[in-house]
N, C-alpha and C positions, 0 to 999 in steps of 0.2 A: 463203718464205724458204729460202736454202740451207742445210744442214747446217755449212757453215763459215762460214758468217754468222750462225748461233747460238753456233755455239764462240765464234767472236772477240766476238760481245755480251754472252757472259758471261764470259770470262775480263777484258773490259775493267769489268765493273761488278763482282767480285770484287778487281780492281785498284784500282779507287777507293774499297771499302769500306776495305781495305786502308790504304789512303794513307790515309783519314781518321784510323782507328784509328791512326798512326804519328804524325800531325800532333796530334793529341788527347792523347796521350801525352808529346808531344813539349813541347807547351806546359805539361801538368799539372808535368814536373819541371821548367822552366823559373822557375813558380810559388813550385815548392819551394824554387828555390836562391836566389830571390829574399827570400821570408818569411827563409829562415834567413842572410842578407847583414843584412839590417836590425838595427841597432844598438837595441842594449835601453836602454831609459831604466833609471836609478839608480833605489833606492830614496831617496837622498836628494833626487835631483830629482824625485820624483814626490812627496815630502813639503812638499817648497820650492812647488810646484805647485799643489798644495790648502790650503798657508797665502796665496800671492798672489793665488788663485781666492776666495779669505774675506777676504782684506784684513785678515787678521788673524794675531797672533805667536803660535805658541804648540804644542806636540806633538801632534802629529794620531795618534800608535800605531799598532799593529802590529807592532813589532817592532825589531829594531836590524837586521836581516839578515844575521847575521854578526856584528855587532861588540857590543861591553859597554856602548857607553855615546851619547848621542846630547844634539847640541848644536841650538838653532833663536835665530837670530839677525836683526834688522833695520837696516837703514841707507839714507841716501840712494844709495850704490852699490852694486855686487854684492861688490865687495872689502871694506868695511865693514860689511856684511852677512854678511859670512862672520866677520870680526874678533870680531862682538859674540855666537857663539855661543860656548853653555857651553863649557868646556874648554878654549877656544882656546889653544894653546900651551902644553898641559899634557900631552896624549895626543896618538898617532897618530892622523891621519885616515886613512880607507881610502875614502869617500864623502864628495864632496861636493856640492850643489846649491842652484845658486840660481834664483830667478825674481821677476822685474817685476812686480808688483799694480799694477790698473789707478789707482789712487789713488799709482801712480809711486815707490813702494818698493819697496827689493828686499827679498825675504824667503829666510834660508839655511837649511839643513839641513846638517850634518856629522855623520856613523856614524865613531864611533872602535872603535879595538882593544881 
């Protein structure tokens, strides 16, 4: 092999170590801006979530996240379900969330101020 058929063999595989490191790179922050685009679920929809997931009414805890004071409410719809939580129409809501149990209830969670 000639001496400029070693240069060109290795400048082209230092080129494609290259390009991979860029492409590797390239999708690692691709990842990132993805993770950080994705929309965070509420704390009151992840409380609404784990009363429909139990089929059951009632303050699962942890926290108000933020707020003073927290309502949990059931009904045949999700708007009625939101209606028959504590407080309703006496405090600010700042959180709200509902969800469907498979037994076809909605069950709500509202974090007030």
């Amino acid at each position: 092999m000639k001496s400029v058929e070693k240069i060109v063999l290795v400048f082209f595989f230092w080129f494609s170590i290259l390009a991979m490191v860029a492409v590797a790179q390239d999708v690692k922050s691709s990842e990132t801006i993805a993770s950080k685009s994705k929309p965070k679920t509420t704390l009151a929809q992840r409380k609404a979530n784990i009363q429909a997931s139990r089929r059951k009414l009632g303050h699962v805890g942890g926290g108000f996240g933020g707020g003073r004071a927290e309502g949990v409410g059931k009904g045949r719809t999700r708007d009625s379900a939101i209606r028959h939580c504590c407080y309703w129409g006496r405090r600010k809501p700042i959180q709200i969330g509902a969800a469907k149990g498979a037994n076809g209830w909605w069950y709500a969670c509202v974090i007030y101020r």
